[in-house]
C-alpha positions in Angstrom: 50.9 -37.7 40.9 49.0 -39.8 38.2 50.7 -43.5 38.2 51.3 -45.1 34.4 48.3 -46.6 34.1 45.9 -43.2 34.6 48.2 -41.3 32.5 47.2 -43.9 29.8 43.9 -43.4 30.6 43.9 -39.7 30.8 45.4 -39.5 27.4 43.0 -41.6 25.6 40.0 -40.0 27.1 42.2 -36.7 25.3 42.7 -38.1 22.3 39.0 -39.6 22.5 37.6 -35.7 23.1 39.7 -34.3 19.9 38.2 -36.8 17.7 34.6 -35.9 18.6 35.5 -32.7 18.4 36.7 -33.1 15.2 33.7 -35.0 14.0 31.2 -32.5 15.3 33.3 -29.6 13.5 33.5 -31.6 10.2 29.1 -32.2 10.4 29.2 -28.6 11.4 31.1 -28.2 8.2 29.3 -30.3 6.0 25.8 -28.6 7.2 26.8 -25.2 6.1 28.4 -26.5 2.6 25.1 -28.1 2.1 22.8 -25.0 2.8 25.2 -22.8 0.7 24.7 -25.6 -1.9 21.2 -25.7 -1.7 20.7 -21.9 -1.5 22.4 -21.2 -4.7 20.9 -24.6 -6.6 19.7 -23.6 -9.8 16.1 -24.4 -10.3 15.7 -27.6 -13.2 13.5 -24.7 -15.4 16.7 -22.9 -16.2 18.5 -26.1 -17.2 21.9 -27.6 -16.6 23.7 -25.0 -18.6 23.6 -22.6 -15.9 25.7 -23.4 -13.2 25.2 -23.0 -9.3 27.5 -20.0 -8.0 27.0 -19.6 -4.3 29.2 -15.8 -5.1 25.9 -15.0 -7.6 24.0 -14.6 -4.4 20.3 -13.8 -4.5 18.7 -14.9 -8.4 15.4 -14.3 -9.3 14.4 -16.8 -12.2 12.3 -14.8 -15.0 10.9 -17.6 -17.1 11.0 -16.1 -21.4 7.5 -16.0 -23.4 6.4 -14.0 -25.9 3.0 -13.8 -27.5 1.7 -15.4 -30.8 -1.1 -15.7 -32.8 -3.6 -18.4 -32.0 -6.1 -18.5 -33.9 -9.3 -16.2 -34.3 -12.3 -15.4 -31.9 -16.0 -15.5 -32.5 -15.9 -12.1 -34.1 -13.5 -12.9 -36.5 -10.4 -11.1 -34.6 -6.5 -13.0 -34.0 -6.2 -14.3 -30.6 -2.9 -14.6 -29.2 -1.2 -16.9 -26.3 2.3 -16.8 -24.4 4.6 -18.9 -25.8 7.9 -20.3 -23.6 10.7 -18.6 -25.9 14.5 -18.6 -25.5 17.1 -21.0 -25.7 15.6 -24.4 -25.5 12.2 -22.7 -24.1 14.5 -22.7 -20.9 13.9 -19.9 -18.0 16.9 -17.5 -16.9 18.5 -16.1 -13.9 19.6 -12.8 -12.9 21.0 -11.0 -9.6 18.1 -10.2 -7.1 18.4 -6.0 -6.6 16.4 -3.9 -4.1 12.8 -3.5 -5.8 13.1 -7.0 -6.1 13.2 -7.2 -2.1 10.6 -4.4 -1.9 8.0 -7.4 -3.6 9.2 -10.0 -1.6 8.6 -7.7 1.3 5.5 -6.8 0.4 4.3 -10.4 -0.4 5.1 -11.7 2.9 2.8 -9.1 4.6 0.1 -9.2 2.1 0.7 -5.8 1.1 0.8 -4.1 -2.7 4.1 -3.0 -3.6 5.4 0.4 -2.8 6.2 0.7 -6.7 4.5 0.4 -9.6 5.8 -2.1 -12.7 6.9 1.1 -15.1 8.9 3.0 -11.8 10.9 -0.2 -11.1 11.5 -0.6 -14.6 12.4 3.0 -15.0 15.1 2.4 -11.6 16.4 -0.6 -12.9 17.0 1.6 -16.4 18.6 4.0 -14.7 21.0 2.2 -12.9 22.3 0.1 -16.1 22.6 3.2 -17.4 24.8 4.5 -14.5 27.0 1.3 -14.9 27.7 1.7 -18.3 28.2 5.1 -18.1 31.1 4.6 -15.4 32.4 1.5 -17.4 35.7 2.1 -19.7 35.3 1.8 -23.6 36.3 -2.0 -23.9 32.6 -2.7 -21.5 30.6 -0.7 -24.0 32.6 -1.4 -27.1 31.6 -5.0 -26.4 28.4 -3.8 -25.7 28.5 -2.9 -29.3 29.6 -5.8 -30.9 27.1 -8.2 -28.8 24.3 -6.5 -31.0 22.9 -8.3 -34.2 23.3 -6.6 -36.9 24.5 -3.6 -34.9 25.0 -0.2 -36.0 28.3 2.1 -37.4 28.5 4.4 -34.4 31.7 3.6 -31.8 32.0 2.9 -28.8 32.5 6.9 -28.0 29.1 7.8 -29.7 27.4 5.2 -27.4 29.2 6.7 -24.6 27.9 10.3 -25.5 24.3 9.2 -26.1 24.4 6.8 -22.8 25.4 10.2 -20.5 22.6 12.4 -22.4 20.0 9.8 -21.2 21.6 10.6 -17.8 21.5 13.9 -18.0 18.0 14.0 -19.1 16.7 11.5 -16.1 18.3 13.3 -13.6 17.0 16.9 -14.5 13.3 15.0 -14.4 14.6 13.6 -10.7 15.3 17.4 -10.0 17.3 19.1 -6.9 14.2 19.5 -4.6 14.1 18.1 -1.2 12.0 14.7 -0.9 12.1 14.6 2.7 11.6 18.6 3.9 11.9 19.1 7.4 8.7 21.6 7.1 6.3 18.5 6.5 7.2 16.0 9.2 7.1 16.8 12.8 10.3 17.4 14.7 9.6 15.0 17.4 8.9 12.7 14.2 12.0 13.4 12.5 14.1 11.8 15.2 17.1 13.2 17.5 19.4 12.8 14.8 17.7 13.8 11.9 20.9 16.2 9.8 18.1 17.9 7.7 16.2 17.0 4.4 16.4 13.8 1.6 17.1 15.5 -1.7 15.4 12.9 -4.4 19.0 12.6 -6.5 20.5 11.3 -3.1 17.2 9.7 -2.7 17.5 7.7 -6.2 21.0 7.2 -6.4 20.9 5.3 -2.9 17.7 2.8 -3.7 18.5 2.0 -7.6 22.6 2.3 -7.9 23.6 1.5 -3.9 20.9 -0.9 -3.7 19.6 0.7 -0.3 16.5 0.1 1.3 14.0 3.2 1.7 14.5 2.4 5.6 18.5 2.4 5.0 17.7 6.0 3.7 16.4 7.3 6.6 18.7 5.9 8.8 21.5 7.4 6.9 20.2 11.0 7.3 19.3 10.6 11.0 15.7 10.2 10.5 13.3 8.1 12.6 11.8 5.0 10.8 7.9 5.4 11.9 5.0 4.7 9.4 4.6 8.5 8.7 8.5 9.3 7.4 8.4 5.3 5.8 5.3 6.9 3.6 6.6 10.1 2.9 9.8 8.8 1.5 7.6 6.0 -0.4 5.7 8.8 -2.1 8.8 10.4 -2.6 10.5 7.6 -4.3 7.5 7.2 -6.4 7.3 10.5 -7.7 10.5 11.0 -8.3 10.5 7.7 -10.9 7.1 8.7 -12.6 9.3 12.7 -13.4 11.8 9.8 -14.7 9.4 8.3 -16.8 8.0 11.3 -18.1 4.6 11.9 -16.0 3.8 15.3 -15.0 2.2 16.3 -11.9 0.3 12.6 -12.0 0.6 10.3 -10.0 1.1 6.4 -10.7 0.9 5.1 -7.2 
């Protein structure tokens, strides 16, 4: 039995421990409020119209120039030079997306990218395509009205002309197997492997899902080894070029 005076001294030594525990929780507390702060800081290029939003997550700043004439050459022909354009010369912001990861990837082991400039164009195309296509009428009705000067069709003509594009892309992507069992080894394939990539699958998991090509193969059961990682790289590729319009030519 603890007499008065311990009981005293036990509680303060109580109360004592809560209050550093509550300090260390409230550092702990203000540390990750800071790094959330600091991770979604918008950079002083973009200006202070655009706001920090920690739920924007990855942003990739993509500064606005366009070229104009600067003079003439020796030879008598127009030069030209990139000028900062936009509002207030002032760079933007947009989401980070999957090709944009496949660079960063690719920068930090000093590799080129996987992708060429016109296939992550043409993914990124199709997949604002997809969006509006699954958006209601008010999404590209507004769509309509955003243009300058904008033309008389309605919102159920761009609707129409929106899923021909999609129907046309995804003929060019094709039904065909990117990943065919026939070409990679079956101790390559992996224990679980459930059977070939078709390249729809294929393109609809890396531009609209946002999936990395190793997420691919781990979704089908295959084995992630340098051999299926360039297989399904070529197949990616090739599959964007048919988007494009490229025939039997490679790009990458």
């Amino acid at each position: 039995m603890m007499n008065k005076a311990e009981r005293i001294a036990a509680g303060r030594l109580l109360v004592q421990a809560a209050q550093e525990a509550r300090e260390a929780w409230r550092a702990e507390e203000a540390a990750r409020l800071a790094a959330i702060r600091d991770a979604s800081a918008i950079p002083d290029q973009c200006g202070p119209d655009t706001i920090a939003a920690p739920a924007r997550g990855p942003f990739v700043v993509e500064p606005q120039f366009t070229m104009v004439p600067n003079g003439v050459d020796k030879h008598g022909l127009d030069k030209w030079a990139a000028a900062a354009t936009g509002y207030g010369h002032r760079a933007s912001v947009r989401a980070a997306d999957v090709f944009d990861r496949m660079i960063a990837s690719a920068l930090r082991r000093k590799r080129p990218c996987p992708l060429t400039h016109g296939q992550i164009a043409m993914g990124r195309h199709y997949a604002m395509l997809v969006e509006l296509a699954a958006a209601d009428g008010t999404k590209v009705s507004r769509l309509d009205a955003s243009r300058a000067g904008g033309d008389s069709m309605g919102w159920m003509d761009r609707h129409i002309d929106i899923a021909e594009e999609l129907a046309i892309l995804r003929r060019r992507i094709g039904s065909r197997a990117a990943m065919a069992v026939r070409r990679i080894r079956p101790t390559d394939r992996g224990e679980m492997q459930r059977g070939p990539i078709m390249d729809r699958v294929l393109v609809d998991m890396v531009c609209i899902k946002g999936c990395a090509l190793g997420d691919v193969l781990a979704s089908h059961g295959w084995k992630k080894n340098a051999r299926s990682y360039k297989a399904i790289t070529e197949a990616l590729s090739g599959a964007l070029d048919r988007m494009i319009g490229y025939r039997g030519q490679k790009t990458s």
